[in-house]
VOPAMAR-643340 format. One record per residue: residue number from 1; residue in one letter; x, y negated, z of N, C-alpha, C, O in turn. Coordinates in steps of 0.02 Angstrom, whole numbers, plus 50000, padded with zeros to 5 digits. Last residue first. Example, Ala and Ser with C-alpha at 12.3 -4.5 7.8 and 13.67 -1.06 7.14 Angstrom:
residues 2
   resi   resn     n_X     n_Y     n_Z    ca_X    ca_Y    ca_Z     c_X     c_Y     c_Z     o_X     o_Y     o_Z
      2      S   50642   50112   50354   50684   50053   50357   50645   49998   50394   50670   49943   50402
      1      A   50660   50284   50390   50615   50225   50390   50660   50165   50390   50712   50166   50423
END
This chain:
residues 199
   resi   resn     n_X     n_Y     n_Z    ca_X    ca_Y    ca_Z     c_X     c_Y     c_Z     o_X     o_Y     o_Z
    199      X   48604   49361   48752   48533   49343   48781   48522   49290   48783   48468   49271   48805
    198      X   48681   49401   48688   48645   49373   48632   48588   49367   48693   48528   49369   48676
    197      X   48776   49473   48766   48794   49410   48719   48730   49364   48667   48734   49317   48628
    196      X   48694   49497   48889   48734   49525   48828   48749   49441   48811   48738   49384   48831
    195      X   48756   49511   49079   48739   49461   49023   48743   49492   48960   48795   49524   48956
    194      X   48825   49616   49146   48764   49570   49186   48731   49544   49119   48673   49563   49110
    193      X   48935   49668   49106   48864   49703   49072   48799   49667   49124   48743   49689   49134
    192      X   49069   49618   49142   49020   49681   49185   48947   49692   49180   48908   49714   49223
    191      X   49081   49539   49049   49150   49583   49051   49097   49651   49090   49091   49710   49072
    190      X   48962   49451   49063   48972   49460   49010   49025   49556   49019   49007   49612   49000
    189      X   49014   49384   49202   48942   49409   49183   48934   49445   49111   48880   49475   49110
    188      X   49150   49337   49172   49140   49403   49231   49071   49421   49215   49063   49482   49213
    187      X   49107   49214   49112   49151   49286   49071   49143   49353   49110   49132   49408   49085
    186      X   49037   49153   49184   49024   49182   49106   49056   49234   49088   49040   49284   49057
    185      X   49129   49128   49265   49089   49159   49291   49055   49197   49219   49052   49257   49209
    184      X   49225   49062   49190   49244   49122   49226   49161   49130   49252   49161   49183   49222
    183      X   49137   48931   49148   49173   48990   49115   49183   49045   49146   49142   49088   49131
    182      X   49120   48853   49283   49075   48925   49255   49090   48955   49230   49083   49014   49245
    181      X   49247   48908   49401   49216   48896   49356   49168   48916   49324   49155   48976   49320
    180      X   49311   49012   49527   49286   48937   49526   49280   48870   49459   49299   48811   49463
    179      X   49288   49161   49594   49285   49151   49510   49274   49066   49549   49234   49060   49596
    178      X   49286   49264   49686   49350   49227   49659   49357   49186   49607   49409   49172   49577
    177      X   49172   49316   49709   49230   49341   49653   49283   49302   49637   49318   49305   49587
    176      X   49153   49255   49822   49141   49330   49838   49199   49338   49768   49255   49361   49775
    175      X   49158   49113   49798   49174   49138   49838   49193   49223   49831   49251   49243   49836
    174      X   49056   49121   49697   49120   49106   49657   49175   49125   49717   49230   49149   49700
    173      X   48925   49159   49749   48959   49197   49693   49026   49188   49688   49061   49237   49676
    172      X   48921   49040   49839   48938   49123   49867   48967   49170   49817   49013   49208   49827
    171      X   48875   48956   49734   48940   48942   49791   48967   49017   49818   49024   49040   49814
    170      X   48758   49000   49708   48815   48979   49647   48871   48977   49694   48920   49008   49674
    169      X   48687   48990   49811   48698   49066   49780   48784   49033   49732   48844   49049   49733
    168      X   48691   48851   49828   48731   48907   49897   48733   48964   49864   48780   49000   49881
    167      X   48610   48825   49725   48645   48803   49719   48714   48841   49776   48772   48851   49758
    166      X   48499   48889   49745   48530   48898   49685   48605   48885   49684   48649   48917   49655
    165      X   48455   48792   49865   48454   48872   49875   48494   48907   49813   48524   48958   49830
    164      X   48426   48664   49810   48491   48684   49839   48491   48762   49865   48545   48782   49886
    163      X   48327   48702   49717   48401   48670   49673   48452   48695   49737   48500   48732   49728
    162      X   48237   48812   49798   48248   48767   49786   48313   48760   49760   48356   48802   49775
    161      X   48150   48957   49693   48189   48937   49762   48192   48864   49738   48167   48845   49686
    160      X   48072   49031   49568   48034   48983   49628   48093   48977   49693   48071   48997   49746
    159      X   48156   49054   49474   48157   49100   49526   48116   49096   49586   48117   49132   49637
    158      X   48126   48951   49388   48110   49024   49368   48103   49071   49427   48060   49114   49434
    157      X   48165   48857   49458   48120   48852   49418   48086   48927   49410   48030   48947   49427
    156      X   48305   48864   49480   48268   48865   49512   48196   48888   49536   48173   48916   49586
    155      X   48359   48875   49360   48350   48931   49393   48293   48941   49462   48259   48987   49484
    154      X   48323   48737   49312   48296   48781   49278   48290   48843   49299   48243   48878   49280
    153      X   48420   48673   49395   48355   48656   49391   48310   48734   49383   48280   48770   49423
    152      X   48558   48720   49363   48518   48741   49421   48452   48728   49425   48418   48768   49457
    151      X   48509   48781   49170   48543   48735   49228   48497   48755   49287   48441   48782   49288
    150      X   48581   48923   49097   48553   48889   49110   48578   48834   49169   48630   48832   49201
    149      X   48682   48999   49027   48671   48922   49019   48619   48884   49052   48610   48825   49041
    148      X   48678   49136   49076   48646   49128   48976   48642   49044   48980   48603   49017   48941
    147      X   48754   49131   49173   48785   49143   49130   48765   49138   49051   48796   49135   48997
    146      X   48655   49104   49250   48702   49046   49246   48750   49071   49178   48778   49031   49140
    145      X   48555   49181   49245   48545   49151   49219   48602   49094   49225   48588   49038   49203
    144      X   48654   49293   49299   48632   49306   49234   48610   49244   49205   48630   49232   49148
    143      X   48648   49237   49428   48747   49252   49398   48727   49245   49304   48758   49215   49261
    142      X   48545   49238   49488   48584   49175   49478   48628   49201   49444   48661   49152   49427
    141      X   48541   49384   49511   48491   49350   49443   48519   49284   49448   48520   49264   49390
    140      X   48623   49412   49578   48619   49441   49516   48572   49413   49458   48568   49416   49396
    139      X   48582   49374   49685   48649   49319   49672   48669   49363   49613   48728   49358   49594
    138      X   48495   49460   49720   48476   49374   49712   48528   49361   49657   48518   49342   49599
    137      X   48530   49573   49741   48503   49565   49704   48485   49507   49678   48463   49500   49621
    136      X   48711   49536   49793   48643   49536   49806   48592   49549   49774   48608   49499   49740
    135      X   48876   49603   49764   48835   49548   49740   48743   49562   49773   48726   49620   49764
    134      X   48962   49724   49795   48933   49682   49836   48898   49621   49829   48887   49586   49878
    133      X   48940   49778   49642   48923   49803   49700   48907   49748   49762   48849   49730   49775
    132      X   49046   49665   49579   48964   49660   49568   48933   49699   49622   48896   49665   49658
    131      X   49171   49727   49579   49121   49679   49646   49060   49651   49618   49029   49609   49650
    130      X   49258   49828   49551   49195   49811   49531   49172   49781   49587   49155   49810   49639
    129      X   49398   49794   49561   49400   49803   49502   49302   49798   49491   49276   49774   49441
    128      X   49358   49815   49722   49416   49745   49696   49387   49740   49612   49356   49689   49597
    127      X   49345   49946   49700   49299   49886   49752   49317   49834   49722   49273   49807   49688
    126      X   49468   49999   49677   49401   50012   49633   49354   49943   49664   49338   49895   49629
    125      X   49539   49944   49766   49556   49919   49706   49497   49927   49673   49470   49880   49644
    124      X   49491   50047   49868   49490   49940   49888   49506   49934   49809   49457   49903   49788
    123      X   49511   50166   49837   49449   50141   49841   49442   50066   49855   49389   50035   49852
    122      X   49666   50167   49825   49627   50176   49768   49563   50153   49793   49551   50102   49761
    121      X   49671   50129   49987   49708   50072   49935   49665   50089   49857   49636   50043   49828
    120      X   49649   50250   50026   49604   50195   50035   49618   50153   49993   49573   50136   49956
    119      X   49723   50348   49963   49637   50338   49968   49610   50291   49967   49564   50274   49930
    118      X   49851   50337   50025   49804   50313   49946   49738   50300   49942   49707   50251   49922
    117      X   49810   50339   50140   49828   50282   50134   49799   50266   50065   49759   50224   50045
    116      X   49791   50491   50138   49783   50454   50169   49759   50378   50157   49700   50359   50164
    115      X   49908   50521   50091   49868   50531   50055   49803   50501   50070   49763   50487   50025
    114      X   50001   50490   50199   50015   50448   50156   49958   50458   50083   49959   50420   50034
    113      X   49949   50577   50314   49924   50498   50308   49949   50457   50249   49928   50400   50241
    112      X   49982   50677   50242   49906   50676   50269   49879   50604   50267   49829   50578   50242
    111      X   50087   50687   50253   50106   50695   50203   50009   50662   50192   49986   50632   50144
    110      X   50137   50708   50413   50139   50625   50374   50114   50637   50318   50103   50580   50301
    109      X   50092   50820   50418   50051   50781   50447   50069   50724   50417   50025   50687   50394
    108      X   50213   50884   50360   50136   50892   50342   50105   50850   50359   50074   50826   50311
    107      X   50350   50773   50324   50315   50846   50357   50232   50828   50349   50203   50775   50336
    106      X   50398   50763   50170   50362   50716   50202   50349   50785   50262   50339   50842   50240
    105      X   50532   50719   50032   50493   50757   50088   50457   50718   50135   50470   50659   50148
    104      X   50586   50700   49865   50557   50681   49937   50533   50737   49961   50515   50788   49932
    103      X   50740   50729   49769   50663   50742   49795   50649   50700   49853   50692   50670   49885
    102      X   50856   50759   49777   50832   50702   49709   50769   50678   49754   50755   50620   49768
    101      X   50938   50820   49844   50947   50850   49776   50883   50808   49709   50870   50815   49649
    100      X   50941   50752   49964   50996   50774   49946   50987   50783   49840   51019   50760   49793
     99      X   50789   50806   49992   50814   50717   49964   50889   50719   49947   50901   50676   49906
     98      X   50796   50928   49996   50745   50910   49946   50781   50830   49945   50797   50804   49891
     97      X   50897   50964   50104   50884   50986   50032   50862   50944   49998   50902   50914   49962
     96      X   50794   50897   50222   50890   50849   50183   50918   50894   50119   50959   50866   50082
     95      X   50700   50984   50216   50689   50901   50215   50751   50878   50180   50757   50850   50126
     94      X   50735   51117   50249   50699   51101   50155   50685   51039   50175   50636   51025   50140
     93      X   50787   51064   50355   50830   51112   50320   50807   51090   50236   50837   51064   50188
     92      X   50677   51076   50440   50712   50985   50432   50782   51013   50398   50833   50984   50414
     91      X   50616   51155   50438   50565   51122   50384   50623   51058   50384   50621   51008   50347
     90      X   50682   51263   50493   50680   51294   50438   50658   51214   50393   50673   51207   50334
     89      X   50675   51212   50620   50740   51207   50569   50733   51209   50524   50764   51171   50488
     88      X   50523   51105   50645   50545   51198   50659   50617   51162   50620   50619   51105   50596
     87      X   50493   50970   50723   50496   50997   50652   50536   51044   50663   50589   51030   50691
     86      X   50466   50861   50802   50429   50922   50818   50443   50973   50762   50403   51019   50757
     85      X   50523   50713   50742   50543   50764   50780   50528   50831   50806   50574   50862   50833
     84      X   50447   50732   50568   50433   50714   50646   50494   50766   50674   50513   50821   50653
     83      X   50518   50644   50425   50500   50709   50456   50497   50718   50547   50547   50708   50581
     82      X   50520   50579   50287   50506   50582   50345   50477   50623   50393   50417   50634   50398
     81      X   50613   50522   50142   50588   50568   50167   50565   50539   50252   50589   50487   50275
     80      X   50688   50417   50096   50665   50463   50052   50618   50544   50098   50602   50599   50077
     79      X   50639   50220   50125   50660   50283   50134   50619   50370   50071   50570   50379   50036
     78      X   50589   50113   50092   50642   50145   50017   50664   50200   50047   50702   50237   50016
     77      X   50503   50015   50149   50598   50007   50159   50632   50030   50110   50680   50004   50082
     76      X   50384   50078   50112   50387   50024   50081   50468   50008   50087   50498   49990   50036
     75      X   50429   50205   50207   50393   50205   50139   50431   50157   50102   50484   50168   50072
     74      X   50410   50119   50328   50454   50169   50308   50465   50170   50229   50508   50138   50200
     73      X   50286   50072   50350   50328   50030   50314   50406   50049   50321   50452   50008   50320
     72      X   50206   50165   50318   50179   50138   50280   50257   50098   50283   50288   50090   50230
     71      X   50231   50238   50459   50250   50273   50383   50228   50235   50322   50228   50267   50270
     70      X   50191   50154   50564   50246   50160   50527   50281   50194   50462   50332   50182   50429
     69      X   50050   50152   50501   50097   50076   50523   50162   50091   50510   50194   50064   50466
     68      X   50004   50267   50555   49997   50284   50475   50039   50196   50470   50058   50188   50412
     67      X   50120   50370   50667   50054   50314   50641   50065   50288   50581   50120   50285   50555
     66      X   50204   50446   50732   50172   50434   50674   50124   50448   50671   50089   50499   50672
     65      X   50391   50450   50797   50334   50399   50775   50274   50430   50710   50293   50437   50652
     64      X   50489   50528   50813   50433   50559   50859   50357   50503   50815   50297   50517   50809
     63      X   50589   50555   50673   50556   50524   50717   50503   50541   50734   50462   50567   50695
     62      X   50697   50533   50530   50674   50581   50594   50654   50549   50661   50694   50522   50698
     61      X   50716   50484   50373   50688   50476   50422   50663   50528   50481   50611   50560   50474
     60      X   50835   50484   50252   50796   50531   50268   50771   50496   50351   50818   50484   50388
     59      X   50902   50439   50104   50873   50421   50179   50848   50479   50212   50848   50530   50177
     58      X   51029   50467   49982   50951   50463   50028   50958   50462   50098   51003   50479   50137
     57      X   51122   50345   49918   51132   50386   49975   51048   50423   49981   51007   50378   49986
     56      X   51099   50241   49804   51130   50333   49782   51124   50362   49850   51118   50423   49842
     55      X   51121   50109   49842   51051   50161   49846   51057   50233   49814   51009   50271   49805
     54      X   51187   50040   49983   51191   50123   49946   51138   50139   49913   51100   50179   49940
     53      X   51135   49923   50004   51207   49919   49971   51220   49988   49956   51266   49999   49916
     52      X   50996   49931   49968   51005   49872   49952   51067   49872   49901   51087   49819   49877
     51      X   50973   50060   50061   50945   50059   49993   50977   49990   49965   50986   50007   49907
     50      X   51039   49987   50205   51042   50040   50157   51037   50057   50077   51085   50065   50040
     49      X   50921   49885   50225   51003   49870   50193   51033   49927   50149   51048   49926   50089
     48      X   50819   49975   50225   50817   49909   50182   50877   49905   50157   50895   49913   50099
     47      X   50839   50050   50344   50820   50089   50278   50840   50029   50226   50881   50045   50183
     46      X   50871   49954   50448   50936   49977   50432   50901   50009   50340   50929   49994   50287
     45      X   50741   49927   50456   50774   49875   50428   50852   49906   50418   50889   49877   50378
     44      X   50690   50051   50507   50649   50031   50456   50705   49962   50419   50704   49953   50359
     43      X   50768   50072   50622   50761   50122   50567   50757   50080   50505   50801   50072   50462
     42      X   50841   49903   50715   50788   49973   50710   50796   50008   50626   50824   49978   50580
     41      X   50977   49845   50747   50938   49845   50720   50889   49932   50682   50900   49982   50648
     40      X   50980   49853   50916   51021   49788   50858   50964   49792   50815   50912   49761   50825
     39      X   50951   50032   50959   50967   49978   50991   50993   49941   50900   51012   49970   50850
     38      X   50793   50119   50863   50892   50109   50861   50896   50036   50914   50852   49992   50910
     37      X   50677   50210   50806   50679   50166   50866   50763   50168   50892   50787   50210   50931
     36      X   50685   50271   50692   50656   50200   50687   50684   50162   50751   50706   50105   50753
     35      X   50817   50375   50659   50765   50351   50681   50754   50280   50679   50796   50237   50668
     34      X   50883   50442   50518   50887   50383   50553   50813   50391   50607   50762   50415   50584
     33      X   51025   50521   50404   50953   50515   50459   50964   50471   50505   51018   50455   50531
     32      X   51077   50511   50231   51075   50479   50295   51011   50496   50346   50954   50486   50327
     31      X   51183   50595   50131   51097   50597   50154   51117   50575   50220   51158   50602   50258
     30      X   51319   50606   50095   51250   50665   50064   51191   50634   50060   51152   50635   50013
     29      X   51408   50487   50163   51366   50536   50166   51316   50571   50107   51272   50535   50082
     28      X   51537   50380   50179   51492   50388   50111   51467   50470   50124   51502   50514   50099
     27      X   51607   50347   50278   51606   50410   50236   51585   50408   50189   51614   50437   50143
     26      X   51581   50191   50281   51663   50217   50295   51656   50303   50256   51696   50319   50213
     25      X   51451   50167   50256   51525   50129   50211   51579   50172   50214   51616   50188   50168
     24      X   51397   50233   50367   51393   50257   50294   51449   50228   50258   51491   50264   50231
     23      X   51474   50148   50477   51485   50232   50474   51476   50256   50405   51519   50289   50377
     22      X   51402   50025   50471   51478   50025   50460   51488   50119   50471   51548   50128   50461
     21      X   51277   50053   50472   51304   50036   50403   51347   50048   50411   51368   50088   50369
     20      X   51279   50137   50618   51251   50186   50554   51301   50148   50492   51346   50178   50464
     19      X   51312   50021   50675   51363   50083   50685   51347   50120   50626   51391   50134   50586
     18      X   51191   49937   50666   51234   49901   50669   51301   49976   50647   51332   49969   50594
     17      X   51096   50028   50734   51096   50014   50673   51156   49986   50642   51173   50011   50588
     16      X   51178   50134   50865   51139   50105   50852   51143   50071   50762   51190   50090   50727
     15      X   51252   50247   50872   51195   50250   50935   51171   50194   50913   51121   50185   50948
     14      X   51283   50394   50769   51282   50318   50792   51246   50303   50844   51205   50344   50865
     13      X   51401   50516   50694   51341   50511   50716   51338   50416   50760   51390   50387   50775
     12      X   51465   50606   50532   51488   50545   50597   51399   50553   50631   51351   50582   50604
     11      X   51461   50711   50464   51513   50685   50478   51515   50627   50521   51568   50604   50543
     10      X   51403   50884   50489   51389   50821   50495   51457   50779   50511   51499   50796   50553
      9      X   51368   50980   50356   51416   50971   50420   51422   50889   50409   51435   50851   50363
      8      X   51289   51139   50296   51290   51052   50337   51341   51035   50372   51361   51070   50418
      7      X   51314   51271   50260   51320   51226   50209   51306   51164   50218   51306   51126   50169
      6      X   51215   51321   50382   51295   51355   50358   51248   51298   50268   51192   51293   50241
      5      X   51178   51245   50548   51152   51286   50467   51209   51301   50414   51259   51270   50430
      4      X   51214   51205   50652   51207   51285   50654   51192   51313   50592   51191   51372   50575
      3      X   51214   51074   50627   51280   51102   50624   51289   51161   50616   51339   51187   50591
      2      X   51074   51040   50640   51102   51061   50553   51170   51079   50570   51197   51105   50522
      1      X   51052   51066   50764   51018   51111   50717   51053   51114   50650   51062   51163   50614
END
């Protein structure tokens, strides 16, 4: 396909990973394509070396593969593009353009799972950044009164449970946030409007 395109011309081709490095060294290419699935060593670890000892070359990835596994650790290798084998000329034409001339490319469907992906990763950080959400209504009122000083007795007390029922909340809290002091717990009760300062 790209020999038929007027301004490509391909200078070497490989049958496995091992052939690609020693081929890029020897021309020094535009823009490298690779599949993932190579006899020695596969796509994703040739992408690594690549970027390591060329990183002026782009990558460009062509492959039947995709699952949101491998485009995640495509991606993460340093490749500049990835485009399924099912891809018209016209789209694996504006693929080695666009990384040739700085850019990435993704064909549509990968472009799906890498938006995809954000998603989720932005909603685990938000999650991450507020975990009071998964706190209990219980293990909200242990957090408040541990945080204005009180002692397990005293929560107890208030909350009618027993010292050691207070005491498994206090354990779960520090579990769930990561927190294994009171300080830090003070502070996380305080930072996320559990506690004022003057209660």
């Amino acid at each position: 396909m790209l020999e038929t395109s007027q301004g490509f011309a391909v200078v070497g081709e490989c049958t496995d990973g091992d052939q690609v490095l020693q081929q890029v060294a020897k021309s020094q290419p535009d823009v490298v394509m690779l599949d993932i699935s190579m006899p020695k060593l596969n796509g994703i670890e040739v992408v690594r070396l690549l970027k390591r000892q060329h990183p002026e070359i782009p990558v460009l990835m062509l492959t039947v593969h995709e699952t949101e596994e491998y485009v995640y650790q495509v991606v993460r290798a340093g490749a500049d593009g990835y485009v399924l084998k099912t891809a018209e000329k016209k789209e694996l034409w504006m693929a080695v353009k666009s990384v040739v001339e700085g850019g990435r490319f993704f064909s549509p469907g990968i472009s799906n799972i890498i938006v995809s992906q954000f998603t989720n990763r932005l909603r685990d950080e938000r999650s991450r950044s507020q975990p009071t959400r998964t706190l209990t209504p219980r293990e909200h009122e242990v957090l408040r009164r541990i945080a204005q000083g009180k002692t397990s007795r005293t929560i107890a007390d208030e909350l009618l449970l027993s010292i050691r029922t207070v005491n498994t909340h206090r354990a779960n809290l520090m579990q769930k946030l990561d927190i294994h002091e009171k300080a830090g717990l003070v502070r996380y009760a305080i930072q996320n409007g559990i506690v004022e300062l003057n209660d």
